[in-house]
C-alpha positions in Angstrom: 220.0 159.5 34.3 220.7 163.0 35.8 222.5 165.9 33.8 225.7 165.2 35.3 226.5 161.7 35.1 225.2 162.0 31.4 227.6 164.4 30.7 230.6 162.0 32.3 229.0 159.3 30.3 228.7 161.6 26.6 232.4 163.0 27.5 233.4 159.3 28.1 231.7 157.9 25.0 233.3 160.9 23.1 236.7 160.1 24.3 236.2 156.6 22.9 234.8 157.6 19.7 238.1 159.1 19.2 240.4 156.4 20.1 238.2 154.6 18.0 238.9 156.5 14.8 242.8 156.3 15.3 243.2 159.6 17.1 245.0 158.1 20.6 245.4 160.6 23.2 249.4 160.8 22.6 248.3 162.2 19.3 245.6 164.0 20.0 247.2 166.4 22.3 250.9 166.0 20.7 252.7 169.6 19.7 251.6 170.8 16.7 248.6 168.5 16.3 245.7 170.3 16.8 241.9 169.0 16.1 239.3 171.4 15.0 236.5 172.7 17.3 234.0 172.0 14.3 235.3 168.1 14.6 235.0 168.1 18.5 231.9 169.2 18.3 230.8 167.3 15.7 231.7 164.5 17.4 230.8 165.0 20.8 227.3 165.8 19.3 226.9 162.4 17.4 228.2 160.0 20.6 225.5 162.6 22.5 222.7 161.7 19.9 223.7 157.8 19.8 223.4 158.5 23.9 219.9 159.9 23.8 219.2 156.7 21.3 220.0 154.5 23.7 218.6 155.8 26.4 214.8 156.0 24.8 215.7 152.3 23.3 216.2 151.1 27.2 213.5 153.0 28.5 211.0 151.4 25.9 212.6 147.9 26.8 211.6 148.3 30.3 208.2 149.0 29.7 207.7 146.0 27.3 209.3 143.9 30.0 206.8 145.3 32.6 203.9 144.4 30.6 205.3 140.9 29.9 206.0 140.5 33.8 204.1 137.7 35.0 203.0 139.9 37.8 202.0 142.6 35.6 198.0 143.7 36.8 198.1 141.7 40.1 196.8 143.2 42.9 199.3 143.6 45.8 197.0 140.8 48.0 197.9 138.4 45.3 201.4 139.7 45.4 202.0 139.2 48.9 200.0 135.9 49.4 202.2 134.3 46.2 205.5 135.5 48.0 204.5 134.3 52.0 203.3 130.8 50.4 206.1 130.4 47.6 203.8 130.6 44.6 204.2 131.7 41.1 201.8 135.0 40.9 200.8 134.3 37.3 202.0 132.2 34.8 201.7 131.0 31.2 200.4 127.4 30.4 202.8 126.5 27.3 200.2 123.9 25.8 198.2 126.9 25.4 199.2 130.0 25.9 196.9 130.3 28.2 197.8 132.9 31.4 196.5 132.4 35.1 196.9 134.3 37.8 196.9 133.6 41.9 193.8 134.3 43.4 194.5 133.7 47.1 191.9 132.6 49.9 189.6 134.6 51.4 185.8 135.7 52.6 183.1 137.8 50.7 179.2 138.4 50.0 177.8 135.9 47.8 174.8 137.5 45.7 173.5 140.1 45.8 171.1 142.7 48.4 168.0 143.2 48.5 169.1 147.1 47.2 170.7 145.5 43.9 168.7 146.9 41.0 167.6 143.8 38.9 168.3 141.5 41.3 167.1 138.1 40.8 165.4 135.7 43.5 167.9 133.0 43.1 170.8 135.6 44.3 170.6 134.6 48.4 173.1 137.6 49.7 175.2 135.1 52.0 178.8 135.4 53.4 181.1 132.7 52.1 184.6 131.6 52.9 187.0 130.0 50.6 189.5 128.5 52.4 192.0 127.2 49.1 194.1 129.6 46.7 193.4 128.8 43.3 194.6 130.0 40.0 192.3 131.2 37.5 192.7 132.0 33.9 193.0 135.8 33.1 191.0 135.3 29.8 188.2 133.0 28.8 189.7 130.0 26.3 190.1 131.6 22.8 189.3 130.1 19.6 192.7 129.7 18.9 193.5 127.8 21.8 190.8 125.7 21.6 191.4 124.3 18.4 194.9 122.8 20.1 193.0 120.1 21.1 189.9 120.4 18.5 191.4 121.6 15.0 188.2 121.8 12.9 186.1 124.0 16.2 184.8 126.8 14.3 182.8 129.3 16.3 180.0 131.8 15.4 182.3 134.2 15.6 185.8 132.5 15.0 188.7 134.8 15.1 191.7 133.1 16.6 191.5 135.2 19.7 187.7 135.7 20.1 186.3 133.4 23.0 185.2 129.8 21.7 181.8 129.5 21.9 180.0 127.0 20.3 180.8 124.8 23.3 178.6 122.5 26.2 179.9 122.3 29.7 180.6 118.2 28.4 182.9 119.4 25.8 184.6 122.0 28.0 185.2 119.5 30.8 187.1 117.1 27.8 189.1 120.1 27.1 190.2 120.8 30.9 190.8 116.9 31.3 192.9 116.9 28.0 195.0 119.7 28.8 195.7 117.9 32.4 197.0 115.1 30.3 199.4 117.3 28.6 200.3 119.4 31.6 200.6 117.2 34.3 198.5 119.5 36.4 194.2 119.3 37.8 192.8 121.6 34.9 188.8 122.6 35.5 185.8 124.7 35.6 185.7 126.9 38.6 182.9 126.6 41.3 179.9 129.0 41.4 181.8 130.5 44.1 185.3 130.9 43.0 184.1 132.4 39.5 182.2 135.0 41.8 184.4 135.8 44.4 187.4 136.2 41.3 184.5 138.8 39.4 184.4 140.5 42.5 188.0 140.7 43.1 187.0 142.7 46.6 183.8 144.6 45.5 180.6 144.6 46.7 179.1 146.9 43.8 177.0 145.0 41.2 180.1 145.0 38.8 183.6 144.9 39.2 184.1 148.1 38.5 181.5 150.0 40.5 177.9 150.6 40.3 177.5 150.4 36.7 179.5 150.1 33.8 179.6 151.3 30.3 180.9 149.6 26.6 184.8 151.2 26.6 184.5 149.0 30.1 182.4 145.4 28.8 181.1 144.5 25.9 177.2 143.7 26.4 174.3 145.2 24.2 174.8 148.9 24.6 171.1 149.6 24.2 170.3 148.2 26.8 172.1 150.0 30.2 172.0 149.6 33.5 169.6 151.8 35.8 169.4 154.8 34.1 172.7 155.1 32.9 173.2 156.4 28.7 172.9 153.9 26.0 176.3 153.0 24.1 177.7 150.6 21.7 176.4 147.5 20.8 179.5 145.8 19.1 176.8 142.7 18.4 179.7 139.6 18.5 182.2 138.8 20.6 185.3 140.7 21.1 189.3 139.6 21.2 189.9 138.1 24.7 191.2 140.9 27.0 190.0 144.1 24.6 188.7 145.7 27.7 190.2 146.5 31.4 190.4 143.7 33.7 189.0 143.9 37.3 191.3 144.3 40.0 192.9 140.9 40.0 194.4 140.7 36.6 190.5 139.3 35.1 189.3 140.2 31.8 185.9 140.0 30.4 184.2 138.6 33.9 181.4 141.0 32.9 180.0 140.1 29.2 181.6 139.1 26.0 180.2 135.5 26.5 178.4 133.5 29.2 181.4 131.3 30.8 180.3 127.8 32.3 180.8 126.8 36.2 181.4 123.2 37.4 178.1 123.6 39.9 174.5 121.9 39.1 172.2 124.6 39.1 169.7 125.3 42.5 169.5 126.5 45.3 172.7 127.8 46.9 174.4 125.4 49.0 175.8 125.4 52.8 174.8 127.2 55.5 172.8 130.8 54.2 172.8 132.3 57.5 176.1 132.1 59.1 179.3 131.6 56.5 179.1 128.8 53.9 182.7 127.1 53.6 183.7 126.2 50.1 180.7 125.6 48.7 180.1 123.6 45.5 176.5 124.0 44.5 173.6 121.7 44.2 173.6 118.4 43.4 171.9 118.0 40.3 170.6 116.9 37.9 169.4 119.7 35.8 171.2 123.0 34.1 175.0 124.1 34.7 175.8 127.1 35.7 176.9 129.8 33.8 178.2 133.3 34.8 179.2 137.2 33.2 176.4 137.8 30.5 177.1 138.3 27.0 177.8 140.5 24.4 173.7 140.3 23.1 172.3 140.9 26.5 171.7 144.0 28.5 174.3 145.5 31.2 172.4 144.4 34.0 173.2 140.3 32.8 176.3 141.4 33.4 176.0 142.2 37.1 178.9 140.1 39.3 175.6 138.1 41.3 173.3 137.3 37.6 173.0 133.7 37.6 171.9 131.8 34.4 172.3 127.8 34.1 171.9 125.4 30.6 171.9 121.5 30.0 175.4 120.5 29.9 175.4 119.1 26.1 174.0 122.6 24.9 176.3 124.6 22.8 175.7 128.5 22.2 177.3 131.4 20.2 176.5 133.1 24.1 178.5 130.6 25.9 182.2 129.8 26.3 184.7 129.3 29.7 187.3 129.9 31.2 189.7 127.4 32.9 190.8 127.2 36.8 193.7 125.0 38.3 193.8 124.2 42.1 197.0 125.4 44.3 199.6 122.1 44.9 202.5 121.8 46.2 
């Protein structure tokens, strides 16, 4: 509000204050009546300071409502691709609690290069094309949430908003299938692809957030950096879902905190290597499942966006949790 129009509005609210407390105007300004400049003043300044009140009160309401927006942390991709196809931008699964956001269609490199310090053999640098939005949760399934469905879950580390762990890809499938039942909607694990192309959220650096990273940014083992960068903080358990920044798409804790499952067999990458693979959904088994995003025990470099890490399906590990995805319908 500028100077002037606060002024109208104090000088207005004053004027009020004084009707209020029985002084009319006829009064007010009748011969003979006369009303102290001490009063005026003392009046004018408390409708100025219940002003200023308001003012910092309203100010404080609209930042609380812009980090409640639904669309607060979206990129302006996911913005505009949820308003040209009619599409919530985020929303909150009321089961849960649970918050997903859009992440809309698109092309990107798949592994890593040859370049990538730490690369691993298994990460086949290869263009790939999704062609369906998707949403994906903005945090991996907490413990709290978890236990909606399973009461007595108790994780190694078991605050109610630390990641569930504890949990093999079969039991995070039943939860996914479960919470379809309550919702209505296709609840799942996200492909290989989709969980990398979401890390990646339009990068092409190792992480999300450049060429390396450091603890105020993940949590992974802080003695253990990334090419040649300082050793930090080893926090040495998990941490409360969405403690650290999320990547450019509204994602928290792609990078560390725990190992999150995929819904691919692992093997070999799928499709067609040398010109663009289409949707891709991963070997066809049997063996491991893949899992994604390090951990909080293992060195910044698990942590990269390509790393790529499997287990049998019915192991459960105080490294491993998930996060959910939900297909785009009409």
């Amino acid at each position: 509000m500028n100077t002037i129009n606060k002024f109208v509005l104090v000088w207005a609210l004053g004027l009020t204050a004084l009707i209020l407390m029985g002084l009319t105007i006829p009064h007010a300004f009748a011969p003979g009546t006369t009303i102290s400049s001490a009063q005026m003043n003392a009046n004018f300044d408390a409708v100025k300071t219940a002003v200023d009140a308001l003012e910092a009160q309203s100010a404080t309401n609209t930042t609380q409502l812009g980090e409640l927006s639904p669309e607060s942390g979206l990129s302006p991709r996911q913005l505009q691709y949820a308003r040209d196809n009619g599409l919530a931008a985020a929303y909150v699964e009321p089961t849960t609690g649970m918050r997903f956001v859009l992440i809309p269609p698109g092309e990107f490199w798949m592994g890593s290069p040859g370049s990538e310090v730490d690369r691993g053999g298994d990460e086949i640098h290869h263009h790939v094309r999704l062609t369906q939005a998707f949403y994906l949760a903005a945090h991996e399934v907490t413990n709290a949430q978890y236990r909606v469905k399973e009461a007595g879950h108790t994780s190694t580390a078991d605050g109610d908003a630390q990641p569930v762990t504890e949990v093999s890809h079969t039991d995070a499938v039943a939860f996914a299938a479960w919470l379809s039942t309550q919702t209505g909607d296709t609840y799942g694990l996200p492909t290989e692809a989709q969980w990398e192309y979401a890390c990646r959220a339009g990068t092409t650096t190792p992480f999300a957030f450049g060429e390396n990273i450091n603890p105020a940014q993940v949590n992974y083992n802080g003695n253990g950096p990334y090419n040649g960068a300082p050793a930090g903080l080893w926090r040495a358990t998990t941490t409360d879902v969405g403690s650290f920044p999320a990547n450019a798409w509204g994602l928290h804790d792609m990078h560390g905190n725990v190992w999150e499952w995929c819904a691919d067999w692992y093997g070999a990458y799928s499709g067609d290597l040398v010109s663009v693979t289409t949707d891709p959904t991963g070997a066809a088994g049997p063996g491991g499942r893949v899992l994604r995003g390090g951990s909080w025990l293992l060195d910044a470099g698990f942590g990269r966006s390509a790393i790529r890490n499997f287990a049998g399906p019915t192991i459960s590990d105080p490294l491993i949790g998930f996060r959910l995805a939900r297909p785009v319908t009409p």
